[in-house]
C-alpha positions in Angstrom: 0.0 0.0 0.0 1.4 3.5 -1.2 0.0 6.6 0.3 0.5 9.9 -1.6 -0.9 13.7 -1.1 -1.5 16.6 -2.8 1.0 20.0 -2.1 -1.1 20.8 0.4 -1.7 17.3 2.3 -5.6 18.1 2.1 -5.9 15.1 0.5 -4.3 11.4 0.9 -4.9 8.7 -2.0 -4.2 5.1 -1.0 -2.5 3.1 -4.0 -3.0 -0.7 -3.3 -0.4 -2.9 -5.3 1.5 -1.5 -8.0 1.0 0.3 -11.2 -0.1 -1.4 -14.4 2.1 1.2 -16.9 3.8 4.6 -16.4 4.5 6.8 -19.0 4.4 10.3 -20.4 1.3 11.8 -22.1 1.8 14.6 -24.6 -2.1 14.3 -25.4 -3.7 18.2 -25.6 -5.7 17.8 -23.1 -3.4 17.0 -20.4 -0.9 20.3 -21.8 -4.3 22.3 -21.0 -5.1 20.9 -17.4 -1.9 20.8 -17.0 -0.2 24.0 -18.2 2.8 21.4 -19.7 4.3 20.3 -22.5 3.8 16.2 -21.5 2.5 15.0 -18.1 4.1 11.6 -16.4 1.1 9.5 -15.1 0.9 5.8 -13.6 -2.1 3.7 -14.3 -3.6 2.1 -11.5 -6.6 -0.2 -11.3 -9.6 2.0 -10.4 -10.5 -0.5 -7.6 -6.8 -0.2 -6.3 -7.1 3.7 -5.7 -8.8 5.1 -2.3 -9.4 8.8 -1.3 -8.5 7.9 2.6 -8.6 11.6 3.4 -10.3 15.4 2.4 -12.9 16.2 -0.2 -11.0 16.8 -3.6 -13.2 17.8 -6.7 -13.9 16.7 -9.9 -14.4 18.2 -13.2 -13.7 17.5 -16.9 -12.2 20.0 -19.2 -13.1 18.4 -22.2 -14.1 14.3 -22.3 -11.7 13.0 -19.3 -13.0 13.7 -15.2 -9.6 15.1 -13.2 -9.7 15.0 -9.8 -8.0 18.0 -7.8 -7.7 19.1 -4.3 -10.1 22.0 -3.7 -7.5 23.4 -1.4 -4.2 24.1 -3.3 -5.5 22.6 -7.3 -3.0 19.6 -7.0 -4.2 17.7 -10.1 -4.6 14.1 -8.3 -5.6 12.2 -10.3 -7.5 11.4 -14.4 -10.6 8.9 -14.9 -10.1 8.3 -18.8 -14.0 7.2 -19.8 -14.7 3.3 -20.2 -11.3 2.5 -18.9 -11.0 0.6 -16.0 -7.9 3.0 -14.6 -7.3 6.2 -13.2 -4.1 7.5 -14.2 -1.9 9.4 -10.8 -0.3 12.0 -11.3 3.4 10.8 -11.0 5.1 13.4 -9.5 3.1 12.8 -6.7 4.7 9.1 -6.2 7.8 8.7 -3.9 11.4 9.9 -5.7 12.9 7.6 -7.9 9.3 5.0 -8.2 8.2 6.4 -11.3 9.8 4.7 -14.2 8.4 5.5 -17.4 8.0 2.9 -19.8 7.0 5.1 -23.1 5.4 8.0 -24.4 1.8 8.7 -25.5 0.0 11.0 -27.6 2.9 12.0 -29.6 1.6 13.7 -32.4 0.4 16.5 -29.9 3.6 16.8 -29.0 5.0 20.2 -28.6 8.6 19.9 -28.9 10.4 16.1 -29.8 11.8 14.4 -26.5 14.7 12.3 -27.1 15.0 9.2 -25.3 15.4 5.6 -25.3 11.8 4.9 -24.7 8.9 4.2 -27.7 7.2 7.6 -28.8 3.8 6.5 -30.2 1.8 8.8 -32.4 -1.3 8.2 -30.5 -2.5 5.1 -27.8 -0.5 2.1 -27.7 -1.2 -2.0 -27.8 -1.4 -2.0 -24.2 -4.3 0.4 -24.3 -6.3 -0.8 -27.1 -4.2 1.3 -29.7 -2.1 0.4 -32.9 1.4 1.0 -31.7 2.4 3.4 -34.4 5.3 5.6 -33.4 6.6 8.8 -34.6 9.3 9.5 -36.2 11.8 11.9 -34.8 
């Protein structure tokens, strides 16, 4: 079990077990919510993820329900619609237990990132998606 907070500590998530991918997501809705170029998330089960303390809110920019403290806007947490995961926002997790495993949503990509990890276009395989990366 992994407890994390937002800035303020308003809020406490409980994270039972570990996540089921991590990544970055250049998508344009999360550089809007997010004021970012690309945001690191963790999936975890929706089952798996507790509010154990405070009263965050919920709201939905465009399609996608984001869950934020009321008290300092820490962005908590993303429901994606029909998926069974909320995706955390990582740099709430413990220093050095985020390790992303690819990139997302390329095509909305502001700038290219250069890495070692996959860059695809849009969703990948493990999401239902086709895999297709971009070139850069």
């Amino acid at each position: 079990m992994l407890t994390i907070n937002c800035r303020c500590e308003a809020v406490e998530l409980a994270l039972d077990g570990g996540p089921v991918a991590q990544f970055y997501c250049h998508c344009d809705d999360c550089q809007i919510v997010h004021g970012a170029a690309y945001v690191p998330a963790a999936m975890w089960p929706r089952e798996k993820l507790r509010i154990v303390r405070g009263a965050p809110s919920s709201w939905a920019l465009r399609a996608t329900p984001r869950t934020t403290c009321r008290e300092c806007g820490t962005r908590l947490f993303a429901s994606p619609p029909g998926a069974p995961v909320h995706g955390v926002t990582a740099t709430l997790l413990p220093p050095g237990s985020f390790r992303p495993a690819f990139h997302m949503f390329c095509r909305y990509a502001v700038l290219p990132v250069k890495d070692d990890l996959p860059h695809y276009a849009g969703v990948p395989a493990l999401f239902g998606g086709s895999d297709t990366c971009v070139d850069w």
